[in-house]
C-alpha positions as CSV (number, residue, x, y, z in Angstrom):
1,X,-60.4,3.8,-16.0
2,X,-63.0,6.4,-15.0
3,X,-62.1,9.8,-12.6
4,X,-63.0,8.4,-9.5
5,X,-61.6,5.0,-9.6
6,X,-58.1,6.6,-10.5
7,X,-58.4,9.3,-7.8
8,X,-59.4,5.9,-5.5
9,X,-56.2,4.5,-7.0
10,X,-53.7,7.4,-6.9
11,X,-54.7,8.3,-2.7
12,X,-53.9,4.1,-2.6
13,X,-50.8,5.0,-3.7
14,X,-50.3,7.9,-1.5
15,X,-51.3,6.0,1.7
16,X,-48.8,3.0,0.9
17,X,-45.6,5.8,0.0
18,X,-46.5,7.5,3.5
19,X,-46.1,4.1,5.0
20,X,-43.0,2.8,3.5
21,X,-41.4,6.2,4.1
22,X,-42.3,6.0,7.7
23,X,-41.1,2.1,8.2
24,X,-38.3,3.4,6.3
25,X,-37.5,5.6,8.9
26,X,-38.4,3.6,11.8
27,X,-36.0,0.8,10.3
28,X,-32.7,3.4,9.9
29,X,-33.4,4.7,13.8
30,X,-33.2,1.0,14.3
31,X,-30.3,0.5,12.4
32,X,-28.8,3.1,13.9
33,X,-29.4,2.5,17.1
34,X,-28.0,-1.4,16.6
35,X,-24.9,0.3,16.0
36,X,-24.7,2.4,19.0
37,X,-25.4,-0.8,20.8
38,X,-22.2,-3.0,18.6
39,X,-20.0,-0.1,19.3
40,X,-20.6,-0.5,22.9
41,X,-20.0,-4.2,23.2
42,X,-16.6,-3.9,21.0
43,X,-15.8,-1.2,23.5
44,X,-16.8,-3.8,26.1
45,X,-14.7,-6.5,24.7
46,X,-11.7,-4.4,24.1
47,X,-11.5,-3.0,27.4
48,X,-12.1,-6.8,28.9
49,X,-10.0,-8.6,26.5
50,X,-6.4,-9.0,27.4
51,X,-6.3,-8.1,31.1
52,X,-4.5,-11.8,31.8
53,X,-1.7,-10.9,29.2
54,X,-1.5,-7.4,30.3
55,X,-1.6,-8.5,34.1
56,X,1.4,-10.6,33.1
57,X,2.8,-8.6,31.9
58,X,2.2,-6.3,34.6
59,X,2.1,-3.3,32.4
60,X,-0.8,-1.4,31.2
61,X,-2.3,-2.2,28.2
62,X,-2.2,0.8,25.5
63,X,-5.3,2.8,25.0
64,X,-6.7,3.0,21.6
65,X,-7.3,6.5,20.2
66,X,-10.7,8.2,21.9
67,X,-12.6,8.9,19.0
68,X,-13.6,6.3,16.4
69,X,-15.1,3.2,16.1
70,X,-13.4,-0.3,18.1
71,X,-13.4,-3.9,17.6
72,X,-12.1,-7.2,18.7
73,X,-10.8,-8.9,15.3
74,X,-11.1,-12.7,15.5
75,X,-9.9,-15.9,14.1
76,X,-11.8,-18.1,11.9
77,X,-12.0,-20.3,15.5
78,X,-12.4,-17.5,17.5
79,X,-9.3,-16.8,19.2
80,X,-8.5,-13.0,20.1
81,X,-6.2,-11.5,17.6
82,X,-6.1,-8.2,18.4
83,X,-7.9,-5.4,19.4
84,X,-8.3,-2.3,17.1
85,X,-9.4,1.5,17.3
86,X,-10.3,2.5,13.9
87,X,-9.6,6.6,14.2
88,X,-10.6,9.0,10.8
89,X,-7.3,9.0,10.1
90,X,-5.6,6.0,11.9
91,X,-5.8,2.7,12.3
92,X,-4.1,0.8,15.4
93,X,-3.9,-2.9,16.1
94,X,-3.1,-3.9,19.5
95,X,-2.1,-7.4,19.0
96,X,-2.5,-10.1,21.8
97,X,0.6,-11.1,23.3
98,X,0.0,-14.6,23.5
99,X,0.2,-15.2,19.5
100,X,3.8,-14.1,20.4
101,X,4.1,-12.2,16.8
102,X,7.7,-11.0,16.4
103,X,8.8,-8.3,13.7
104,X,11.0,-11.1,11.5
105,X,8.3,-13.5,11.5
106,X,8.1,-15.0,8.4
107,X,4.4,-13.6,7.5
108,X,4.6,-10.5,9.1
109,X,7.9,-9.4,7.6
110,X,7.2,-11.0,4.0
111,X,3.5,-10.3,3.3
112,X,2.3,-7.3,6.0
113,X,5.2,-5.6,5.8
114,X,6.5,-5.9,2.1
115,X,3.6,-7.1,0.0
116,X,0.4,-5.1,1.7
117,X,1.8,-1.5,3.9
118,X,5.2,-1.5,2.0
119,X,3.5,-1.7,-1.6
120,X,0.6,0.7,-0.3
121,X,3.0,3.1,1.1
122,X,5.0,3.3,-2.4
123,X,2.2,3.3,-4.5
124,X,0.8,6.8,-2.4
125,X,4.6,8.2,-2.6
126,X,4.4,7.6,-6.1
127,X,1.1,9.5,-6.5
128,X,2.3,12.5,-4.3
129,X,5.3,12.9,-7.0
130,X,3.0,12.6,-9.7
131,X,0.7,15.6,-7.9
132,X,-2.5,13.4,-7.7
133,X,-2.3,13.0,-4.1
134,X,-0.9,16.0,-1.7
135,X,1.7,15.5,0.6
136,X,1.2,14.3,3.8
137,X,-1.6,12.1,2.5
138,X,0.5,9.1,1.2
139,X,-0.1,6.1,3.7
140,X,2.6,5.5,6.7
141,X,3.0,2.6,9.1
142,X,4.4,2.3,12.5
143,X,5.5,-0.9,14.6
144,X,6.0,-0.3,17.6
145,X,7.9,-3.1,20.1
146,X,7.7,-4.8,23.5
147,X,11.3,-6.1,23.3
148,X,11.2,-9.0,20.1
149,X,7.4,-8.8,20.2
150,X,4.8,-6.7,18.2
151,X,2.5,-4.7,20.6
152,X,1.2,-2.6,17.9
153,X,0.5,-2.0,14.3
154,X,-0.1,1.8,13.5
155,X,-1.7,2.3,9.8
156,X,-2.2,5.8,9.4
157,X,-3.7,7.8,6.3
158,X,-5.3,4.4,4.9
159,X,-7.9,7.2,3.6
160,X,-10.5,4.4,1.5
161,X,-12.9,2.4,2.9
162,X,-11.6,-0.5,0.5
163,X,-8.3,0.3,2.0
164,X,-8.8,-0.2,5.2
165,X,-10.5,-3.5,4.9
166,X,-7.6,-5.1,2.9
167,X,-5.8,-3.9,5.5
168,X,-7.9,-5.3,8.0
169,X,-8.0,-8.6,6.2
170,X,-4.5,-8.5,5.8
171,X,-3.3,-8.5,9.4
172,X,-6.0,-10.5,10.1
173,X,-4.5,-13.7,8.1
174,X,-0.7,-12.6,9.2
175,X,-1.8,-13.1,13.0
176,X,-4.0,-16.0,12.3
177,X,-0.8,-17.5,10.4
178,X,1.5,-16.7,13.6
179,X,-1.1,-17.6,15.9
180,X,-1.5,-21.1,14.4
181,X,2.5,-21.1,13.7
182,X,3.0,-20.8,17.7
183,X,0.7,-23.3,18.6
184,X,2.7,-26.0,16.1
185,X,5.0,-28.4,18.5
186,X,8.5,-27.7,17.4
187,X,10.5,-30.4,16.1
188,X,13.6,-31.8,17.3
């Protein structure tokens, strides 16, 4: 290949980097901005979501933490499950009345409580002994009550991105299990 012909090429080369680095760039402002707009609507939704129940109720509904991203998590079928602030160091699920979730229900008590927070929990404690994770770190769970029901699930120091969505999956399934366990007819 002579001189000119690999100058030609290499300013070929040049031109097409410029371009990809600027659609690049266009694409993560657009990415970016998507996400501004998705954190709106779940904002949206949340705020919209349970007024019936809460009207019902006729108590206000609990406000999710300022800061942090929100969402509506679903059923497979659609059905509100709960609404959840996701905080840097906090995690709250404001579950929908209607699924009627109580504390000694059979897959909240068994599997959220003992098999995914309980185990999580003991794992960190076990890590803080050990010196590999500081104090204060080591994950902790609150439940708080609206008489027999569960209002709210309170995950705090879930720390890992992986963490929080087994957690995320995990109460997903355990209100999906209630909710489809409440709308079973009871037998005689």
């Amino acid at each position: 290949m002579s001189a000119p012909e690999e100058s030609e090429e290499v300013k070929e080369l040049a031109r097409l980097k410029d371009y990809l680095e600027r659609k690049l760039s266009e694409l993560r402002n657009e990415v970016s901005l998507l996400e501004k707009l998705v954190e709106f609507v779940d904002e949206e939704l949340a705020k919209k979501s349970f007024k019936k129940a809460a009207a019902v109720r006729e108590k206000p509904a609990p406000k999710p933490p300022e800061t942090g991203r929100f969402r509506v998590l679903r059923s497979r079928s659609g059905e509100i499950l709960a609404r959840v602030a996701v905080g840097r160091d906090e995690l709250r699920f404001i579950v929908n009345p209607e699924i009627g979730l109580t504390r000694d229900m059979r897959p909240f008590s068994s599997f959220l409580i003992r098999k995914v927070l309980d185990a999580m929990s003991k794992a960190d404690k076990e890590r803080v002994e050990k010196g590999l994770l500081p104090p204060g770190y080591e994950l902790s769970y609150e439940i708080k009550l609206d008489g027999d029901l569960v209002k709210e699930i309170v995950v705090r120091n879930f720390r890992e991105e992986y963490r929080l969505r087994e957690i995320v999956n995990a109460v997903r399934w355990t209100l999906e299990t209630a909710a489809s366990a409440a709308r079973q007819p009871t037998r005689p």
